[in-house]
C-alpha positions in Angstrom: -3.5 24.0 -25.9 -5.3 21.4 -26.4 -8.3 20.3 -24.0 -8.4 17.0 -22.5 -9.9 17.3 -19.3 -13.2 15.7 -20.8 -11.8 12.6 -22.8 -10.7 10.5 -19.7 -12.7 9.5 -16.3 -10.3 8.8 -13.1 -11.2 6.1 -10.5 -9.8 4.6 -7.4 -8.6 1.7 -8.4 -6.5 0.7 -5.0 -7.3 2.8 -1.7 -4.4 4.3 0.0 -3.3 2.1 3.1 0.1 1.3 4.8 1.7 -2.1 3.5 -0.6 -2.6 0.2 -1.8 -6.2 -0.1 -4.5 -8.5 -2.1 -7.6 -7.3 -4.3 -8.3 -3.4 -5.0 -11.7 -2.6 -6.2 -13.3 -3.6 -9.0 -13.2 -1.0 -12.4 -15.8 -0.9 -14.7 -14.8 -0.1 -18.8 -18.0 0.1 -19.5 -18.0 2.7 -22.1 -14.3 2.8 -22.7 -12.1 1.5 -25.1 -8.6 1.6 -23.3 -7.7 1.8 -19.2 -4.2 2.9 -18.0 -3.7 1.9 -13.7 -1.3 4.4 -12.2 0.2 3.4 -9.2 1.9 6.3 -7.1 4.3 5.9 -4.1 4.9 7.9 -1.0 8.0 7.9 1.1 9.7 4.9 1.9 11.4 3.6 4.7 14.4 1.3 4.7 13.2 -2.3 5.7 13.5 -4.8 2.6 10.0 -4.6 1.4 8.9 -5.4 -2.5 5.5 -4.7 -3.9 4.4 -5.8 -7.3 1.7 -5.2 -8.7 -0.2 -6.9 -11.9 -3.8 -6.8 -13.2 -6.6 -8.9 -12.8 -9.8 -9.4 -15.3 -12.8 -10.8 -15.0 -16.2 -10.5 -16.9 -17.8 -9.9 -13.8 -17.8 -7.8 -11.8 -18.0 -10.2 -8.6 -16.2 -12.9 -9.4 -14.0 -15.0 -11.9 -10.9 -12.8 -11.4 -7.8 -14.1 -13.4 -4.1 -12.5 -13.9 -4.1 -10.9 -17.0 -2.3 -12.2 -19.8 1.1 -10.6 -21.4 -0.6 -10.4 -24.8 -3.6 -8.0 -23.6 -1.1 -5.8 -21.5 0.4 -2.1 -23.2 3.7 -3.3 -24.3 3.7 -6.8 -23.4 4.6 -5.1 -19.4 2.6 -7.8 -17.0 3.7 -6.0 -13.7 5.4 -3.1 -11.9 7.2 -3.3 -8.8 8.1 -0.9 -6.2 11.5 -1.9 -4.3 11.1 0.0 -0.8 14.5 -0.1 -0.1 15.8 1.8 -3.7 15.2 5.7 -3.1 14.3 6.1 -6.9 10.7 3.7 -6.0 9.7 6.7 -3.3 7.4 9.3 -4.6 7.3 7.6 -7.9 4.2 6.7 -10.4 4.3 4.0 -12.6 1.8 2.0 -15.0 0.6 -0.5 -16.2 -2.1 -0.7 -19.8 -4.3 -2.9 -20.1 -5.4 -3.9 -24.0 -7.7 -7.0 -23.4 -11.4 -7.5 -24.3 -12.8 -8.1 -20.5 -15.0 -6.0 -18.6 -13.7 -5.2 -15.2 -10.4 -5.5 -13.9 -8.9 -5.1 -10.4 -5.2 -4.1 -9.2 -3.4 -6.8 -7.0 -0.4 -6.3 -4.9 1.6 -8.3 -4.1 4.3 -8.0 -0.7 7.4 -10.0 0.2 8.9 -8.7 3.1 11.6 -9.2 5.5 10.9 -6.6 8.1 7.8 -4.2 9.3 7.9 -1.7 6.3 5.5 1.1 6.0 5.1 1.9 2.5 1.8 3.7 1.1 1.6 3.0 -2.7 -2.1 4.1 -4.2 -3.3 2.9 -7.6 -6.1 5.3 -9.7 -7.7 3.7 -13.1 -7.5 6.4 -15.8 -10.4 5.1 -18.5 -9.9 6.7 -22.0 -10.9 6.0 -25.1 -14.6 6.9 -24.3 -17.2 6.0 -26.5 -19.4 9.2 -25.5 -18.3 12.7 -24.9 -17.8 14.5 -23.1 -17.3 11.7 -19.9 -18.7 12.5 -16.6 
């Protein structure tokens, strides 16, 4: 078996909270070459509730966010969305690869909505690629 464990460094990238919405917290790559954002969903209820989620890049870490591009996303996939009322979206993961050149990047969520729904969806940034090993 192969180990792993010290190529890749795991941060939050969206905290968990009930109805997911806006900005999640700046990532750094400092010191990576590649980022994958997992995005992991709880139980679901059955109110009409969408959540999608896309990237954002900036090359600060304060300011200047934009939606990343098609071209600098894994396989040309801008987005993933979690449908609250299809049973297959609860306790799923999904992802989204980033390929692009900026420094930081932030996950942003999106709802549309046509009741109360109660969904918990989390999002971690797995940095890989590191340019020193092992990472910390």
């Amino acid at each position: 078996m192969i180990e792993t464990y010290s190529n890749y460094k795991v941060l939050p990238a969206f905290g968990i909270v009930v109805r997911p919405s806006g900005a999640g917290i700046a990532v750094d790559l400092q010191g990576y070459e590649g980022v994958t954002f997992v995005f992991q969903s709880g139980a679901m209820g059955e109110v009409a509730a969408t959540y999608t989620w896309k990237l954002q890049e900036s090359d600060a870490a304060g300011s200047g966010y934009a939606d990343v591009a098609a071209a600098d996303m894994a396989q040309g996939v801008a987005t993933v969305v979690f449908n609250q009322e299809v049973g297959a979206d609860a306790n799923a993961a999904k992802k989204l690869g980033y390929i692009g050149t900026k420094r930081y990047l932030k996950a942003y969520c999106t709802e549309s909505t046509a009741g109360t729904p109660n969904s918990i969806i989390v999002a971690s940034a797995v940095l890989n690629v590191a340019r020193h090993l092992p990472t910390s």
